[in-house]
TORRO-104547 format. One record per residue (C-alpha): x, z, y. Coordinates in steps of 0.2 Angstrom, whole numbers, padded with zeros to 4 digits. Example, Ala and Ser with C-alpha at 12.3 -4.5 7.8 and 13.67 -1.06 7.14 Angstrom:
<pado u="0062" w="0039" v="-0022"/>
<pado u="0068" w="0036" v="-0005"/>
END
This chain:
<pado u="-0492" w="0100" v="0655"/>
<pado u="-0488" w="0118" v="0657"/>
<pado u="-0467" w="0122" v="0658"/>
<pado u="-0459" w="0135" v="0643"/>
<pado u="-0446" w="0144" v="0644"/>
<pado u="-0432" w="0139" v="0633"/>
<pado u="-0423" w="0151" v="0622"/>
<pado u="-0404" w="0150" v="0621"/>
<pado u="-0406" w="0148" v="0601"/>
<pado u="-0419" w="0134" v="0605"/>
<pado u="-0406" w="0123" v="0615"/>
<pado u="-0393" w="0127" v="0603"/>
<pado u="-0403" w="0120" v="0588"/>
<pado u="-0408" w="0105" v="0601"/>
<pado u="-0390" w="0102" v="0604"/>
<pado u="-0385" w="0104" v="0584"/>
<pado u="-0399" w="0091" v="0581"/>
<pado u="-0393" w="0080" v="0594"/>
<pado u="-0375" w="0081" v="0585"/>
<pado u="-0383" w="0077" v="0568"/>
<pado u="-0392" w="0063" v="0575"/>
<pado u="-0376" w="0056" v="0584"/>
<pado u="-0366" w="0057" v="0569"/>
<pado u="-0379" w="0047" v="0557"/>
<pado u="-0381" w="0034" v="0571"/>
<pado u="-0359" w="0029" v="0570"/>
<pado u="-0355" w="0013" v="0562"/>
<pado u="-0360" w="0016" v="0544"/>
<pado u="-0350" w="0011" v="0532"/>
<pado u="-0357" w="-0005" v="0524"/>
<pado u="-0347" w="-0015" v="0512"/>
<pado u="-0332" w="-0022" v="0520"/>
<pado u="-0333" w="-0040" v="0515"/>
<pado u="-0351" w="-0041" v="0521"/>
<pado u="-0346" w="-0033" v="0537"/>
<pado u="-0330" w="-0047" v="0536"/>
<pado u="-0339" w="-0060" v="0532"/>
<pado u="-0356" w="-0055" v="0543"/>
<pado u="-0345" w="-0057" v="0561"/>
<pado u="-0337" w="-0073" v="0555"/>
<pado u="-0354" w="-0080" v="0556"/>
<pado u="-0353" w="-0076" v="0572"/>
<pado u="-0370" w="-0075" v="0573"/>
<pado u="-0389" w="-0073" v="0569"/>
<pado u="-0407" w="-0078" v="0572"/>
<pado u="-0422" w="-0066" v="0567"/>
<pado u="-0440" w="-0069" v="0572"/>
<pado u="-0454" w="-0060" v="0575"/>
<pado u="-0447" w="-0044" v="0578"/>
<pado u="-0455" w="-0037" v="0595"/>
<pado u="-0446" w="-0024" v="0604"/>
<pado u="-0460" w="-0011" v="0605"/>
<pado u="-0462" w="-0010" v="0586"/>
<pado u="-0454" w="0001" v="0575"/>
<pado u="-0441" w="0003" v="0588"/>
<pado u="-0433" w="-0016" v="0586"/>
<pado u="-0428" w="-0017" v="0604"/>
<pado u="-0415" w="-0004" v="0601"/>
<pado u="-0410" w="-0009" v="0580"/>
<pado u="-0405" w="-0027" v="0588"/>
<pado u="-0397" w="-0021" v="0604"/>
<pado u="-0386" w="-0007" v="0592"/>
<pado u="-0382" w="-0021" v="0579"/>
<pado u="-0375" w="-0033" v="0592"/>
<pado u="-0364" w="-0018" v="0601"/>
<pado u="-0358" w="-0013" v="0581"/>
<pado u="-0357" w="-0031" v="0575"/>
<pado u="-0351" w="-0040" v="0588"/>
<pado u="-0364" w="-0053" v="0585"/>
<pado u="-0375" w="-0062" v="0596"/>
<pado u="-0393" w="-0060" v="0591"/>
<pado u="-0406" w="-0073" v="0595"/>
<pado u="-0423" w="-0065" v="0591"/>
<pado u="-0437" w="-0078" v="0593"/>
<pado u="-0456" w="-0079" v="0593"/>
<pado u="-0456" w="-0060" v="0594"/>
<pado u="-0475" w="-0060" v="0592"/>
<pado u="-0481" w="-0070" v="0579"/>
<pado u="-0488" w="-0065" v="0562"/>
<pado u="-0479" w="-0065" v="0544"/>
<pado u="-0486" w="-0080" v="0539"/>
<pado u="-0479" w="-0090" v="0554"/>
<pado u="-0463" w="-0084" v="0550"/>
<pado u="-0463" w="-0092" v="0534"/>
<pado u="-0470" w="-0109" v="0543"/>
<pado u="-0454" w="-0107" v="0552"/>
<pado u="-0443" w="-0106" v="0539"/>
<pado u="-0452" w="-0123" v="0531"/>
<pado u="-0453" w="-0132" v="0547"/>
<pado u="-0435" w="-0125" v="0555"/>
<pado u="-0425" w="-0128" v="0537"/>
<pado u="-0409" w="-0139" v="0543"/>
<pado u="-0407" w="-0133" v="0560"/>
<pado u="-0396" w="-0121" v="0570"/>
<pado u="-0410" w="-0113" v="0578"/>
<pado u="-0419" w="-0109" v="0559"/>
<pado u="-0422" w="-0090" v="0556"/>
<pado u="-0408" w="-0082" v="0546"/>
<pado u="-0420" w="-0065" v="0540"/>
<pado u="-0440" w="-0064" v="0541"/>
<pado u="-0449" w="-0046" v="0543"/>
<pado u="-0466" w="-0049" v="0534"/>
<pado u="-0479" w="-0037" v="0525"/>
<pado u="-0476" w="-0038" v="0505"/>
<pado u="-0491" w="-0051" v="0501"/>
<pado u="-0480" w="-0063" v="0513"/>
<pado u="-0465" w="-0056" v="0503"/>
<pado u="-0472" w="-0060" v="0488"/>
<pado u="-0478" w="-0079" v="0492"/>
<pado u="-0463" w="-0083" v="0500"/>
<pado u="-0452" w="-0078" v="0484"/>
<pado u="-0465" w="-0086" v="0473"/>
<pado u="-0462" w="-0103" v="0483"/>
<pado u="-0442" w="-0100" v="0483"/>
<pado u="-0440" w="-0097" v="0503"/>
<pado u="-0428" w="-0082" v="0501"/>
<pado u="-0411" w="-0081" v="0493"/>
<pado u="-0408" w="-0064" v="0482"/>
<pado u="-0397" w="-0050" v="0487"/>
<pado u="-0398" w="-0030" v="0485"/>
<pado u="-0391" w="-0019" v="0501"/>
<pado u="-0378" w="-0005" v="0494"/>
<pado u="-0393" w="0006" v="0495"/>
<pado u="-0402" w="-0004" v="0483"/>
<pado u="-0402" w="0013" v="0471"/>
<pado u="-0413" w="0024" v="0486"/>
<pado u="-0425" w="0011" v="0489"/>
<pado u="-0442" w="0015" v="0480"/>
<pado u="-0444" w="0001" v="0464"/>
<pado u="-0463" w="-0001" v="0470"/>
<pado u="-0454" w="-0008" v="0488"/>
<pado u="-0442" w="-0020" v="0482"/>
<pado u="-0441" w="-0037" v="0472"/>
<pado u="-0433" w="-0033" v="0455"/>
<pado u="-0423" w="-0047" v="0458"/>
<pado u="-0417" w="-0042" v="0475"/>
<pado u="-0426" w="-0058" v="0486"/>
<pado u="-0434" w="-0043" v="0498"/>
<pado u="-0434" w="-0026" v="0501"/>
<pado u="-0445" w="-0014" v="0510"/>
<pado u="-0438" w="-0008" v="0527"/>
<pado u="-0451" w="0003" v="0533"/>
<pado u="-0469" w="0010" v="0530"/>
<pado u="-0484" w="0014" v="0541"/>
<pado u="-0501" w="0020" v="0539"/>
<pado u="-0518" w="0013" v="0546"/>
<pado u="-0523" w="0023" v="0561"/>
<pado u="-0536" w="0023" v="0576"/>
<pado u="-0527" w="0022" v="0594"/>
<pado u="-0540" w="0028" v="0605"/>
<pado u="-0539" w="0026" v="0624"/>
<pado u="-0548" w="0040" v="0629"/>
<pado u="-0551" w="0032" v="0648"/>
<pado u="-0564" w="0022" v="0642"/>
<pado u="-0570" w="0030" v="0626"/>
<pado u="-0575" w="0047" v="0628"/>
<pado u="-0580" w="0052" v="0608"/>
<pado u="-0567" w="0048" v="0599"/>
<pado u="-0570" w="0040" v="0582"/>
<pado u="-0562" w="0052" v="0567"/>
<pado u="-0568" w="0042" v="0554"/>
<pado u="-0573" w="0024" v="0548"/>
<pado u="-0589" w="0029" v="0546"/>
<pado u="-0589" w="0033" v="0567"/>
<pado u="-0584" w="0014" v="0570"/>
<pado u="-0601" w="0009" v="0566"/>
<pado u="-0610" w="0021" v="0579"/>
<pado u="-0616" w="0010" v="0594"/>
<pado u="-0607" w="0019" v="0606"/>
<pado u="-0590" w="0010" v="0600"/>
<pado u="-0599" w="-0005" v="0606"/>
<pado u="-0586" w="-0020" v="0608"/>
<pado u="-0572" w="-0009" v="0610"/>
<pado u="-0564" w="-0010" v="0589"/>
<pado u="-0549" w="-0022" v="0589"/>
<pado u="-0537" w="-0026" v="0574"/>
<pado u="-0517" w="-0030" v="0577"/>
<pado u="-0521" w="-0048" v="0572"/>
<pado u="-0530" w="-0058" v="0559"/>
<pado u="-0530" w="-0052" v="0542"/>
<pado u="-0529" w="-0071" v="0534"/>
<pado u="-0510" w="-0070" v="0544"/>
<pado u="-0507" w="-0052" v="0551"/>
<pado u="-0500" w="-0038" v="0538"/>
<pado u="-0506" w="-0023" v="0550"/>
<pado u="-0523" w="-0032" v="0551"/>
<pado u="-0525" w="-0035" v="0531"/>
<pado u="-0520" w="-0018" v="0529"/>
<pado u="-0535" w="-0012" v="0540"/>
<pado u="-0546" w="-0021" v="0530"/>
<pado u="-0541" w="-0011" v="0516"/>
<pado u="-0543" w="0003" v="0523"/>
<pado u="-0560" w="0002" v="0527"/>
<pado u="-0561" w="-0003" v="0509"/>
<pado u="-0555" w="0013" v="0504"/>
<pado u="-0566" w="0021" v="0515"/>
<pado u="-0582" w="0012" v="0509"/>
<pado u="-0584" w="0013" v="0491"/>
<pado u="-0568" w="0000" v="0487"/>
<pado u="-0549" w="0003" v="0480"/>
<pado u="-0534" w="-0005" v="0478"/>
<pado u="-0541" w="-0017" v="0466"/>
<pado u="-0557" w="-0019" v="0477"/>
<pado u="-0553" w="-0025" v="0496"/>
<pado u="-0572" w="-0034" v="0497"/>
<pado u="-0580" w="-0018" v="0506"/>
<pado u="-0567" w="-0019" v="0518"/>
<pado u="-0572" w="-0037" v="0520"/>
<pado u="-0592" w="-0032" v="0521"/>
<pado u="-0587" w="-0018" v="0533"/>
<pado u="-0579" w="-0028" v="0547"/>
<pado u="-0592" w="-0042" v="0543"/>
<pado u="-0607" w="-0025" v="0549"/>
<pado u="-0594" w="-0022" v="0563"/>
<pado u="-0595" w="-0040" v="0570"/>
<pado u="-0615" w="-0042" v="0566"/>
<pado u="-0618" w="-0026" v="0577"/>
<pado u="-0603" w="-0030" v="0591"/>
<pado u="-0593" w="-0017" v="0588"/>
<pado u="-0580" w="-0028" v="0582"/>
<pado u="-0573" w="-0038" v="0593"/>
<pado u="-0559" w="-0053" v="0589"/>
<pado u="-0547" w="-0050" v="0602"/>
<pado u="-0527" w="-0047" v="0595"/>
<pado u="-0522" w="-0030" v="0601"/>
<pado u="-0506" w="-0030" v="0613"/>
<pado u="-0498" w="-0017" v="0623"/>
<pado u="-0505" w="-0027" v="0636"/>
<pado u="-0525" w="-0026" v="0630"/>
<pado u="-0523" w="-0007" v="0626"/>
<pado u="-0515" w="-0004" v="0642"/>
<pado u="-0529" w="-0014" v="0652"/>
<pado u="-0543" w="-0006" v="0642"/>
<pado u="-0547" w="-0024" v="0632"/>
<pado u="-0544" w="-0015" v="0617"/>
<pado u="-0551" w="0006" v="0618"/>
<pado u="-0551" w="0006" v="0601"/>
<pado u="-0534" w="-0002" v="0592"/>
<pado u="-0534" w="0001" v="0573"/>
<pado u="-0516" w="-0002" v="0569"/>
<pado u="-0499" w="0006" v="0561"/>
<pado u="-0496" w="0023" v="0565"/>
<pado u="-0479" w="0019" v="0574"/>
<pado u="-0487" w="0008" v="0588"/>
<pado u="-0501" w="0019" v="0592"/>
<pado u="-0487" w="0034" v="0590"/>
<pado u="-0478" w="0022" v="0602"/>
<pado u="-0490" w="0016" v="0616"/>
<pado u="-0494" w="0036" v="0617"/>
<pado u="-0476" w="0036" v="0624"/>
<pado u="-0474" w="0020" v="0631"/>
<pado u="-0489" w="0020" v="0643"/>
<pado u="-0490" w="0039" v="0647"/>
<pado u="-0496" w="0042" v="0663"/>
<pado u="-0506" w="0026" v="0663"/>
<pado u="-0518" w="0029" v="0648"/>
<pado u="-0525" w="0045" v="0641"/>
<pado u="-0520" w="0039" v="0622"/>
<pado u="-0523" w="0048" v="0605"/>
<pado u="-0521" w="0043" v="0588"/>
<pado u="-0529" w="0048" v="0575"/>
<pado u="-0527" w="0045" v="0554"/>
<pado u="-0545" w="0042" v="0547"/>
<pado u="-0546" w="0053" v="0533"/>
<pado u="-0559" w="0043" v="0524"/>
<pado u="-0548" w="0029" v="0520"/>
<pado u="-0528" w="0032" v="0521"/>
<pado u="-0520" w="0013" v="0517"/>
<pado u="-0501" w="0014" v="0520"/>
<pado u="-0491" w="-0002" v="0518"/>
<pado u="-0472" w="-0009" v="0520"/>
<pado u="-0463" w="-0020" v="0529"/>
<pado u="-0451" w="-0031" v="0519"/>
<pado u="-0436" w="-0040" v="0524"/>
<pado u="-0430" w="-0057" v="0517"/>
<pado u="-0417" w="-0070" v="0518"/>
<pado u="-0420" w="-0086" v="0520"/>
<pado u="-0413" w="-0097" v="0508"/>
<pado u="-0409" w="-0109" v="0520"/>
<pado u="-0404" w="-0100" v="0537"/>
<pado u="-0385" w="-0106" v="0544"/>
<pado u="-0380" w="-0088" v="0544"/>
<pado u="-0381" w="-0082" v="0527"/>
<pado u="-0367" w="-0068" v="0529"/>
<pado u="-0373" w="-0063" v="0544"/>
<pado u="-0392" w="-0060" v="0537"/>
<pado u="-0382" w="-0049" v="0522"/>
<pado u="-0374" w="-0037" v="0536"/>
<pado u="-0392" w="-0036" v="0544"/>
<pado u="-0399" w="-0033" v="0528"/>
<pado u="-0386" w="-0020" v="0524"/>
<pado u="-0387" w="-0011" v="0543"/>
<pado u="-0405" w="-0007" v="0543"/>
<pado u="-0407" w="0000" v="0527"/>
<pado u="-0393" w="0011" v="0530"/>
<pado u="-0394" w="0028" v="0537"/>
<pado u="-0394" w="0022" v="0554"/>
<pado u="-0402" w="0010" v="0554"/>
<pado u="-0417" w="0020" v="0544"/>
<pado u="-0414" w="0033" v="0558"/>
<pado u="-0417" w="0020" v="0571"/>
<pado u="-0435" w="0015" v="0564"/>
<pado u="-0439" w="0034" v="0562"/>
<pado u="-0435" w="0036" v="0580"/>
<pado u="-0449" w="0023" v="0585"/>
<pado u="-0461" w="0033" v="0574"/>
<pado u="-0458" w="0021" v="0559"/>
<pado u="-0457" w="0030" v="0542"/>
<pado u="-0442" w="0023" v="0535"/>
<pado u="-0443" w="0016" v="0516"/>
<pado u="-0428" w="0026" v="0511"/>
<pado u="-0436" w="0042" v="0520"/>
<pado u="-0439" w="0056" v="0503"/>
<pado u="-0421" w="0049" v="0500"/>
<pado u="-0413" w="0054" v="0517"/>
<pado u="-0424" w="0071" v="0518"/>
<pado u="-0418" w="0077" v="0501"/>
<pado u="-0400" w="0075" v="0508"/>
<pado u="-0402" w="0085" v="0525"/>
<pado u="-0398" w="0070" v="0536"/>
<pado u="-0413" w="0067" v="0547"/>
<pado u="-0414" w="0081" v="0560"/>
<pado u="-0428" w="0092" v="0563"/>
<pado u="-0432" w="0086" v="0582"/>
<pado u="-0436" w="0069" v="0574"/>
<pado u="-0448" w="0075" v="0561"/>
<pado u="-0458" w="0086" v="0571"/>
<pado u="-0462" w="0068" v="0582"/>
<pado u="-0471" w="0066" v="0567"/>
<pado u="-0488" w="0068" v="0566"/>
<pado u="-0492" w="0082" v="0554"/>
<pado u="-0509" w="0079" v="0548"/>
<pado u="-0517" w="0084" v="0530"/>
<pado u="-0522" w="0067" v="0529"/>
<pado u="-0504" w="0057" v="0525"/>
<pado u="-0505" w="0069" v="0508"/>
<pado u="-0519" w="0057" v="0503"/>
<pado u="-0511" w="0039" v="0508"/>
<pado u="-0511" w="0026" v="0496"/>
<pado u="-0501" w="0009" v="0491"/>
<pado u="-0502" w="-0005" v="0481"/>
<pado u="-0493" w="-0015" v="0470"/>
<pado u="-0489" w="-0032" v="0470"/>
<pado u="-0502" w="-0038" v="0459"/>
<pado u="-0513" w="-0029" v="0469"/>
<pado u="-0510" w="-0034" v="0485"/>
<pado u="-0511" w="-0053" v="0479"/>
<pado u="-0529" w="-0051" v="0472"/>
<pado u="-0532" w="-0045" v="0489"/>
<pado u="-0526" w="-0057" v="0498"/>
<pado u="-0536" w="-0070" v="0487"/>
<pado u="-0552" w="-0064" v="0490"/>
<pado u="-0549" w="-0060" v="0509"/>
<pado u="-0544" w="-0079" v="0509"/>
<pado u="-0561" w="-0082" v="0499"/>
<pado u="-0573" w="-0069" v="0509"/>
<pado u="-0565" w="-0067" v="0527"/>
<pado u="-0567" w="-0083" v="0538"/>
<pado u="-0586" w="-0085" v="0532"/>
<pado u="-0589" w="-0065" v="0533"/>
<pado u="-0583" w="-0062" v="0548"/>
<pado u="-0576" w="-0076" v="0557"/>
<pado u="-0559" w="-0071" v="0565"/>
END
């Protein structure tokens, strides 16, 4: 990469962003008698929050410095429907998760079958209505969009469209972040390529027939995209979240020739909910986590791992997000078109992928 020159004005606005950014990453102020209440608890248990996504590794080390509480994340790689095994199979013991960090059909199942216990953050009001529970049993945390991360060293055309995964040139090189029956960033793929093939958001089953044409002509393969497949070349073609391709481009620069691309025939974007268990021994302590990351810093801490934060129109409106951390964004025609769904929605979805899935496909 060629070296600029850099003007006195640029490294002034650098260091005025820097400021902003420093200043909306102090302790925010949260309510005290959570906060009171939170440290008394002494301590907290998540799961499946891996460090490399959405910028976790940092969230939970900054929580633990603020809080003074000692964290114990565990399992940090398994899906959203194993998280809610855990709270089933864990209920009783010290080691049970006190929060759980699922996509919203998991969100919605699990408040269906009374796994979480209701409570609305201080900045309940900026939350979008179509991201939260009515009654407060989970919110949205952060949003991503499907995306193809392309390892250039290995694929040397890459694919701009969903259409292009079906050329025989992507030949056992198209991996999803999971399984869809159990992995959000994988059922939201699936929808994607709904989208892209004559589907909506009430129809997921061309998704479904889609990845079932990938599979027939070996395009697909069933291997989990990691960190560790893209960086090996296992997986050249990773469809998954924006913010870990965006993140592997950082994260293995030097090592892998990485671009990410947003198919513009099928834009899927989907949220991230956070829950409490009703049944976690740190109650409090889950409530000051609850209240921490859908605060302003916390929100800035998933926008600095190229998450989209759920309260993100609300914090641009009001000047607080510098402009160094928006330009990490990618600024593609594309994210104009992206599109969610609603609850009811996402269940039928789900339904039929439950239906149409393992005997379509396999995996």
């Amino acid at each position: 990469m060629k070296k600029k020159w850099i003007s006195l004005s640029a490294l002034l606005l650098a260091a005025a962003s820097a400021l902003a950014l420093a200043q909306t990453m102090s302790m925010p102020e949260l309510p005290a008698s959570v906060v009171a209440a939170g440290k008394k608890d002494g301590s907290l248990n998540t799961i499946a929050l891996p460090p490399d996504w959405a910028n976790y590794g940092e969230i939970i080390s900054t929580f633990e410095k603020m809080y003074g509480l000692k964290l114990t994340n565990a399992s940090p790689n398994i899906s959203s429907a194993e998280e809610l095994q855990a709270i089933r199979s864990l209920k009783g013991q010290k080691r049970a998760p006190d929060v759980v960090d699922v996509g919203p059909a998991f969100a919605i199942s699990g408040t269906s079958e009374k796994l979480f216990t209701p409570y609305k953050p201080s900045t309940w009001a900026s939350i979008p209505a179509s991201a939260k529970d009515p009654n407060g049993h989970w919110v949205g945390n952060y949003f991503g969009v499907v995306s193809f991360g392309v390892n250039k060293n290995v694929v040397k055309n890459p694919p701009k469209t969903w259409a292009d995964l079906a050329k025989p040139e992507y030949k056992g090189q198209v991996a999803l972040n999971g399984n869809p029956l159990s992995a959000q960033a994988a059922f939201s793929a699936v929808w994607a390529a709904a989208l892209a093939n004559g589907g909506s958001l009430d129809n997921i089953q061309p998704g479904i027939d889609f990845f079932a044409k990938l599979k027939k002509m070996g395009n697909y393969i069933p291997v989990g995209a990691t960190p560790a497949t893209v960086q090996t070349g296992q997986t050249p073609i990773t469809v998954d979240w924006d913010y870990l391709n965006l993140g592997y481009s950082k994260q293995l620069a030097g090592k892998v020739d990485w671009s990410v691309v947003v198919p513009s025939d099928g834009v899927y974007g989907s949220h991230y909910a956070t829950a409490i268990s009703a049944t976690g021994p740190n109650p409090a302590a889950a409530k000051l986590w609850l209240e921490f990351i859908t605060s302003d810093a916390g929100q800035m801490l998933f926008l600095k791992g190229y998450a989209h934060p759920i309260r993100f129109n609300d914090m641009v409106k009001r000047g607080v997000i510098p402009k160094e951390m928006l330009a990490q964004l990618p600024d593609a025609a594309v994210y104009q078109n992206v599109k969610f769904a609603t609850p009811a929605q996402t269940k039928k979805a789900q339904d039929t992928l439950k239906a149409q899935w393992a005997a379509k496909v396999g995996q």
